[in-house]
C-alpha positions as CSV (number, residue, x, y, z in Angstrom):
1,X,0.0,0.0,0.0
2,X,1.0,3.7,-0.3
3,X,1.5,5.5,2.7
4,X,3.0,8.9,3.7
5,X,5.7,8.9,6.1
6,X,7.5,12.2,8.0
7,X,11.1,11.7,8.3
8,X,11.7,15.7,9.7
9,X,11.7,19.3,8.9
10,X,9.8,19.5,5.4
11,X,10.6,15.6,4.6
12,X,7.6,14.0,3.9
13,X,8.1,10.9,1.8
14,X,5.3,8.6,0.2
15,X,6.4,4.7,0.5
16,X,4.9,1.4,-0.7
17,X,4.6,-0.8,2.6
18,X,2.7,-4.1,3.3
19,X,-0.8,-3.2,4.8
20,X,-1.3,-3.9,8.9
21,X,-3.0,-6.0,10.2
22,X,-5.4,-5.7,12.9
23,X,-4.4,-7.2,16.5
24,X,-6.9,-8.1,19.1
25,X,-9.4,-5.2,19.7
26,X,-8.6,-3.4,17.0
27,X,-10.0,-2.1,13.4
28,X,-8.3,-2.0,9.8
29,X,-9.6,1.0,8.3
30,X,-9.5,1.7,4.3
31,X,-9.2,5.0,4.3
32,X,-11.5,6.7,1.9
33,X,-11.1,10.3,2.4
34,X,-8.1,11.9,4.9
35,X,-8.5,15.7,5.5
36,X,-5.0,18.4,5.7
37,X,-4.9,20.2,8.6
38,X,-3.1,22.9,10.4
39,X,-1.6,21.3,12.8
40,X,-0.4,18.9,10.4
41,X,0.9,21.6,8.6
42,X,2.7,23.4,11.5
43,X,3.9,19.8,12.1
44,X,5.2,19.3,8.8
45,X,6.9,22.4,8.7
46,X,8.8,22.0,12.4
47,X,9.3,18.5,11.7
48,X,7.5,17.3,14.8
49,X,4.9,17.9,17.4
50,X,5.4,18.0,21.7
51,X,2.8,15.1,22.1
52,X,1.4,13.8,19.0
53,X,4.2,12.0,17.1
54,X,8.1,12.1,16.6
55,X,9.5,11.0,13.2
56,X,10.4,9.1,11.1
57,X,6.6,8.1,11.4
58,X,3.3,7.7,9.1
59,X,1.4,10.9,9.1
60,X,-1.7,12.5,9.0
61,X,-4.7,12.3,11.9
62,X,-7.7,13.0,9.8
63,X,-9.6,9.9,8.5
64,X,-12.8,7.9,7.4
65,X,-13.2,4.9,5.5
66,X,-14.6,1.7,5.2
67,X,-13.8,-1.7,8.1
68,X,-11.4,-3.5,5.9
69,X,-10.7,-6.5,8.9
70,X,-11.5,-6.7,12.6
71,X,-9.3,-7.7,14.9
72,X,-10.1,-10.8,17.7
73,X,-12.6,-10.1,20.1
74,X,-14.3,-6.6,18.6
75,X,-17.7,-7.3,17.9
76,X,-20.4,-4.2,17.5
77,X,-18.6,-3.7,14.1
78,X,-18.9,-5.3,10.5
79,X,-16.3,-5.4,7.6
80,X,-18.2,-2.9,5.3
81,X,-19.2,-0.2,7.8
82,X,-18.5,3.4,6.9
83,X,-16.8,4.9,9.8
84,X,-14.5,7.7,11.4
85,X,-11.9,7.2,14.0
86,X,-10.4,9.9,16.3
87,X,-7.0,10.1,16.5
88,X,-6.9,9.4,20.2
89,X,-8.4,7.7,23.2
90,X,-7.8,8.2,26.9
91,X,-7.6,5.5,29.3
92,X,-10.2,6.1,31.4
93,X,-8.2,5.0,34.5
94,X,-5.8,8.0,35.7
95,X,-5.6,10.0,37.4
96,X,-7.2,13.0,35.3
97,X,-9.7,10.5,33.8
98,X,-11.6,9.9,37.3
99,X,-12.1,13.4,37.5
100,X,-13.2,13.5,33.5
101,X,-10.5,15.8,32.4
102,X,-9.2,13.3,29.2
103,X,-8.1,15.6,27.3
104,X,-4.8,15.5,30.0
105,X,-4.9,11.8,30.3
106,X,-1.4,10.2,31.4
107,X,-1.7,7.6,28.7
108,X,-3.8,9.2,26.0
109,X,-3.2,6.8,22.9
110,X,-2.4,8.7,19.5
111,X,-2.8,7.6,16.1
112,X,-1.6,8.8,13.1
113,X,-1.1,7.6,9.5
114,X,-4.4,8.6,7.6
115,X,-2.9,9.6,4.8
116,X,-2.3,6.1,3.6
117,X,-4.5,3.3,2.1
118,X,-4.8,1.7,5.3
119,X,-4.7,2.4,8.6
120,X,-4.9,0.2,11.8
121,X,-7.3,1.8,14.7
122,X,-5.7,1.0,18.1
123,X,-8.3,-0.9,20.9
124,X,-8.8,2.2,23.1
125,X,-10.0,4.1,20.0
126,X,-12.6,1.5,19.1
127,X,-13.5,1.4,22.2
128,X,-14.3,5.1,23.2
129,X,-13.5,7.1,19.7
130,X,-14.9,4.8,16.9
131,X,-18.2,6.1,15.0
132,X,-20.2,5.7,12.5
133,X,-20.7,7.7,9.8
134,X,-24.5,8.9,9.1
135,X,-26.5,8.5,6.3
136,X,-25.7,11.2,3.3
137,X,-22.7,12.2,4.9
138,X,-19.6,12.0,2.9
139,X,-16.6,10.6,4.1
140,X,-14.6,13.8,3.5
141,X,-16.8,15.8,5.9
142,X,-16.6,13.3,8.6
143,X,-13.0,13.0,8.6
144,X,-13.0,16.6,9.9
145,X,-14.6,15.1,12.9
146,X,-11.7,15.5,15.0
147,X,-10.9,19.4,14.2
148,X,-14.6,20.4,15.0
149,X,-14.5,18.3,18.2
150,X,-11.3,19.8,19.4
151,X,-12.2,23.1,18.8
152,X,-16.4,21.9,20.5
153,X,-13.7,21.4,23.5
154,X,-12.2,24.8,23.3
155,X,-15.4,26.3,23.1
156,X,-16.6,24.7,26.6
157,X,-13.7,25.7,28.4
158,X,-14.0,29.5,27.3
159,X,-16.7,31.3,29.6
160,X,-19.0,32.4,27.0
161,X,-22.1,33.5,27.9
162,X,-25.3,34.5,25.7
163,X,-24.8,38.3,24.5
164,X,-20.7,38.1,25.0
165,X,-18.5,40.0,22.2
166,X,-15.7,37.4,21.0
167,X,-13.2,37.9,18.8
168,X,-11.4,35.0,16.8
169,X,-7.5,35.7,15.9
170,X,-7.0,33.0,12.8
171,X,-9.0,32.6,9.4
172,X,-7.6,28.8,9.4
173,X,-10.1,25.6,9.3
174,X,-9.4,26.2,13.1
175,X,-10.5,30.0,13.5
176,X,-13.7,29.3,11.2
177,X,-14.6,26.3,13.1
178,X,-15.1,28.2,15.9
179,X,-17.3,30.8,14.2
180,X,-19.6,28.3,12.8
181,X,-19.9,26.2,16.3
182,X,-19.9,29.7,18.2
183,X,-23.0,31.2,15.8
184,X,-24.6,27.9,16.4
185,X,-24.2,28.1,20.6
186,X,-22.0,25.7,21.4
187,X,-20.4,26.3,24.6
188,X,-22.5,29.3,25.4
189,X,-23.3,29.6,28.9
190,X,-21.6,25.9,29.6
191,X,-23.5,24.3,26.3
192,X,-21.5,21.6,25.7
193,X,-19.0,21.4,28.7
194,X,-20.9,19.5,30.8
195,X,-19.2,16.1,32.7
196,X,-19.1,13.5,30.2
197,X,-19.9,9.7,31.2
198,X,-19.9,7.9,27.8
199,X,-20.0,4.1,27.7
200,X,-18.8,1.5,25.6
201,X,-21.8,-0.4,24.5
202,X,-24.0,3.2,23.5
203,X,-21.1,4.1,21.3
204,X,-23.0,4.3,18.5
205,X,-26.7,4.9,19.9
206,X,-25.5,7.9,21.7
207,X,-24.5,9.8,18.3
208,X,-27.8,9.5,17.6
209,X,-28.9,11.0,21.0
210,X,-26.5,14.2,20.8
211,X,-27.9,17.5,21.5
212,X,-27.0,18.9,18.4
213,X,-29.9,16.4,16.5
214,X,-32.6,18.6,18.4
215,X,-30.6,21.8,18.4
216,X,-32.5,24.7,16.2
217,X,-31.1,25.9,13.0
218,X,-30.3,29.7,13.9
219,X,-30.4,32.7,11.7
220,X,-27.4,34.9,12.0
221,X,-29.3,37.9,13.2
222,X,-30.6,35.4,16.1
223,X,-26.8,34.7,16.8
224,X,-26.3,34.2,21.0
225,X,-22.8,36.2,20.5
226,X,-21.5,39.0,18.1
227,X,-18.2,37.7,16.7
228,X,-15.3,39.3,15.2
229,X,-12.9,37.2,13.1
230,X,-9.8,38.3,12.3
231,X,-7.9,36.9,9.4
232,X,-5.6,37.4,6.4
233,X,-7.3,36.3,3.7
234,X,-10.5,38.2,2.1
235,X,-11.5,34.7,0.8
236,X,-11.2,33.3,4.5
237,X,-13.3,35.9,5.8
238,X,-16.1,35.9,3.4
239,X,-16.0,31.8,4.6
240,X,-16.4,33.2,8.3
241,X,-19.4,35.8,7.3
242,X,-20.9,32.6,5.5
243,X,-20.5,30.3,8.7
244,X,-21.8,33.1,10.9
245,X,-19.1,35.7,11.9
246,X,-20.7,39.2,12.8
247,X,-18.1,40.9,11.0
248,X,-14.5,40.2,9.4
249,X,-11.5,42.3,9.3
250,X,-8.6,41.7,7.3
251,X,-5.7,42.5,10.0
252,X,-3.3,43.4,7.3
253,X,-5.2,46.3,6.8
254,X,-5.7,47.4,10.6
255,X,-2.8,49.3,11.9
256,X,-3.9,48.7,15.5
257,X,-5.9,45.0,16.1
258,X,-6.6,46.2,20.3
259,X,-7.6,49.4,19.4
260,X,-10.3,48.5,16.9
261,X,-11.5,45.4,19.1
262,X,-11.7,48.6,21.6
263,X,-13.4,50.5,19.1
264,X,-16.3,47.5,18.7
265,X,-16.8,47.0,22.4
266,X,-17.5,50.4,23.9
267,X,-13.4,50.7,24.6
268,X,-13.1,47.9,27.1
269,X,-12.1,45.2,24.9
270,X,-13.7,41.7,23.9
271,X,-15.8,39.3,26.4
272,X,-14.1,36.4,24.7
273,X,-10.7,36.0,23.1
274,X,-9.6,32.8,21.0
275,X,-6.2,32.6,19.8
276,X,-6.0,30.2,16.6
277,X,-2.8,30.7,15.4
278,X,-0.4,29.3,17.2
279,X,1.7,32.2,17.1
280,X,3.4,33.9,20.3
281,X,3.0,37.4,18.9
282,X,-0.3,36.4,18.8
283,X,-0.9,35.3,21.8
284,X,0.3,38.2,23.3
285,X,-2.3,40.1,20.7
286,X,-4.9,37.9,22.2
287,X,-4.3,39.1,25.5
288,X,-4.1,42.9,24.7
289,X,-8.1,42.3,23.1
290,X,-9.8,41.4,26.0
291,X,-11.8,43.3,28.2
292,X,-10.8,43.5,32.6
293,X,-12.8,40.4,33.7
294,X,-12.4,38.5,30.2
295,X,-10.9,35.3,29.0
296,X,-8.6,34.8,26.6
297,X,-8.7,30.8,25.1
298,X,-4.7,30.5,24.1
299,X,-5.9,27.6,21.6
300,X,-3.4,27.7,19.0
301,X,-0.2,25.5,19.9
302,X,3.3,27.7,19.4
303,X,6.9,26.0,18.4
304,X,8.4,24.1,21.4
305,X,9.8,26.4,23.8
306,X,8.8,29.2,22.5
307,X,7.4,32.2,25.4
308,X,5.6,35.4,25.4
309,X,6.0,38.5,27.6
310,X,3.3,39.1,29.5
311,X,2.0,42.3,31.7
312,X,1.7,40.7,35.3
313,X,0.0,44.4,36.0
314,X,-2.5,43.7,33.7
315,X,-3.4,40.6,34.7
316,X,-3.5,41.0,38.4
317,X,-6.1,44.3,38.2
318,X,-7.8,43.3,35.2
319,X,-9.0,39.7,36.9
320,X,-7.9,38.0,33.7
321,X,-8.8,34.5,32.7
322,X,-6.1,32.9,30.6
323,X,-6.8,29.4,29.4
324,X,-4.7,26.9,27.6
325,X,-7.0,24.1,25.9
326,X,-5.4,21.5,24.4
327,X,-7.4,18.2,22.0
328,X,-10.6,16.8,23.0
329,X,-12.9,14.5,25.0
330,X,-14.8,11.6,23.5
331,X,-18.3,13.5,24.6
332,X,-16.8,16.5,21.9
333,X,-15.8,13.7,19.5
334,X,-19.8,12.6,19.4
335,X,-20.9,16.3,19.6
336,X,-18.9,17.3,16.4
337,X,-19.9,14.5,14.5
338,X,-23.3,15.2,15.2
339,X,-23.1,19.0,14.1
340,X,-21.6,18.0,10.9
341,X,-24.4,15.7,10.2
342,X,-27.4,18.0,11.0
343,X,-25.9,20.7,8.1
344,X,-27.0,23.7,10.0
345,X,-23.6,25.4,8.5
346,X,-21.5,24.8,5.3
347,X,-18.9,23.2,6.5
348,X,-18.2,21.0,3.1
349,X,-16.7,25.6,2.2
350,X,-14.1,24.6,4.4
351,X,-12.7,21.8,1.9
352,X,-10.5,23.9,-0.9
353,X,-10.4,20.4,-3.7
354,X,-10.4,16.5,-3.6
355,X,-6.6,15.0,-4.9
356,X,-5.1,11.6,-5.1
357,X,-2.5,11.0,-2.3
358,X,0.5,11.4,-4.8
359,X,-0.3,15.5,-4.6
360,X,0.4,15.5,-1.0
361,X,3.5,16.8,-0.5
362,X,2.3,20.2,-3.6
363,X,-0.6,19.9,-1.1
364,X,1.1,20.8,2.1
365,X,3.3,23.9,-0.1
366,X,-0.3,25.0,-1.6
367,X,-1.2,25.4,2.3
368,X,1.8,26.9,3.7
369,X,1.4,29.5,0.6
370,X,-2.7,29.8,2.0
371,X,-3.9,29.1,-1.2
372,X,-6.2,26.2,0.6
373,X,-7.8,25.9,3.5
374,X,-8.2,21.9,3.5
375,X,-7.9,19.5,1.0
376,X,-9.9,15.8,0.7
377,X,-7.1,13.4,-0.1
378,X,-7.9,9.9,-1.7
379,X,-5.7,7.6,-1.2
């Protein structure tokens, strides 16, 4: 089979390699459709990533597909079913999985090699992380399952409440994720961040049973939040207007980001601030938005060991909230699913163009350029 594999720094390399083979509890998955994404591309570029992966190794964390195999003793599943598999699982046993914080579990299992014919799905992961894909779905939407749910989880650790002011820094899949799951409610007033208690056996029933199936479609003057998005690309930002962003500015052509967020918000600054670059300047240009009493959700992940300076003065009077959120929890793995399937936004706008896995590596320099936000690849 053909499978990428990241050796370092810019070296991605597609190889022929036998196909896996499933071991007990796990899932060989044919991958039908495996979505680009910016941390893949941040990855790609500084030839590694803190927790996900270290090369050489296969690459990519986006995926759905068919069951090719099943491995000894996983039943609930058929060769044939269309499904999509997060690229992680926590154990359920440590520490910070007793007190339902998995997105910091000890020994959260990571999986990565979508962009290959095949791909073997790790026990944990079809245990707590494996869905299926609903009817009329494609598979290239619900490979962005894990994105949405990781930004669902951002969106539940942020304070928002119903008539809050949030800007967005970042017109990536990331940034307009957040727009369309911010116009729709999620996470407003602890939507979506309640305790999760999700069980093996109602893997699949509980999809059906998610909030979002009941949740009403809202018009954008209905929106519970206004939200500014600020981006770099015109094209980007008519995306965010689409997905429900009160208005978009083009920061390249705003001399002064804080004092125009000031500007919007009666001079105190935003409610809400969510960082989606993974940029330190950034950050700090997060910070610098927000209102005395605000948050500030530092989402996007910077290069290792990078740091930011920070006003200690500013932060002490003003009561400030800064939060680092970092992946997801299997209850925003089902809620993003779930929002994808009921269609309330046009999240297939987010997918630039379909391409055979041989374009990958023109792929990943046509998205460091920004002239795609995501891109389908078939292997």
């Amino acid at each position: 089979m053909l499978a990428a594999v990241l050796y370092g720094q810019e070296d991605l390399r597609l190889e022929q390699q036998a196909p896996p083979v499933p071991g007990p509890g796990e899932v060989l998955l044919r991958v039908t459709a495996a979505t680009t994404c910016g941390t893949d591309l941040k990855v790609w570029r500084r030839g590694g990533h803190a927790k996900m992966l270290k090369p050489p190794t296969r690459f990519g964390h986006e995926g759905a597909g068919h069951i090719a195999a099943l491995g000894d003793g996983v039943t609930g599943w058929q060769v044939g079913d269309r499904v999509v598999a997060n690229n992680s699982a926590p154990c359920m046993d440590c520490f910070f999985c007793q007190r339902q914080e998995y997105s910091l579990c000890t020994q959260l299992v990571f999986n990565n090699g979508t962009f290959a014919e095949f791909l073997t799905i790790p026990a944990p992961i079809v245990q707590h992380n494996l869905l299926p894909i609903p009817e009329g779905m494609s598979d290239a939407i619900a490979a962005m399952t894990e994105p949405l749910a990781c930004v669902l989880h951002g969106l539940s650790r942020s304070n928002i409440q119903s008539g809050d002011r949030v800007v967005i820094l970042g017109d990536g899949a990331i940034g307009l994720m957040f727009v369309a799951a911010l116009s729709l409610g999620y996470g407003v007033g602890g939507r979506g961040g309640e305790a999760e208690r999700t069980k093996n056996e109602e893997r699949k029933t509980e999809l059906l049973r998610s909030s979002f199936f009941s949740l009403p479609s809202r018009q954008h003057a209905n929106m519970p939040c206004e939200i500014f998005l600020f981006g770099g690309s015109s094209t980007r930002l008519q995306v965010g207007e689409a997905f429900g962003a009160s208005q978009g500015f083009n920061h390249r052509q705003v001399a002064d980001v804080p004092g125009l967020v000031k500007s919007l918000t009666n001079g105190w600054g935003a409610d809400v601030v969510i960082e989606a670059t993974g940029v330190p300047s950034v950050w700090e240009q997060a910070i610098a938005c927000v209102r005395p009493g605000g948050t500030v959700n530092l989402f996007g992940g910077c290069p290792r060991d990078t740091t930011i300076t920070l006003s200690t003065e500013q932060l002490h009077y003003s009561e400030l909230t800064l939060k680092g959120v970092f992946h997801s929890t299997p209850r925003h793995v089902r809620d993003a699913l779930a929002m994808l399937a009921a269609g309330d936004r046009p999240f297939e706008k987010l997918i630039s163009d379909e391409r055979p896995l041989k374009d990958l590596q023109q792929t990943f320099y046509d998205m460091r350029d920004r002239t795609v936000i995501k891109v389908a690849m078939r292997p």
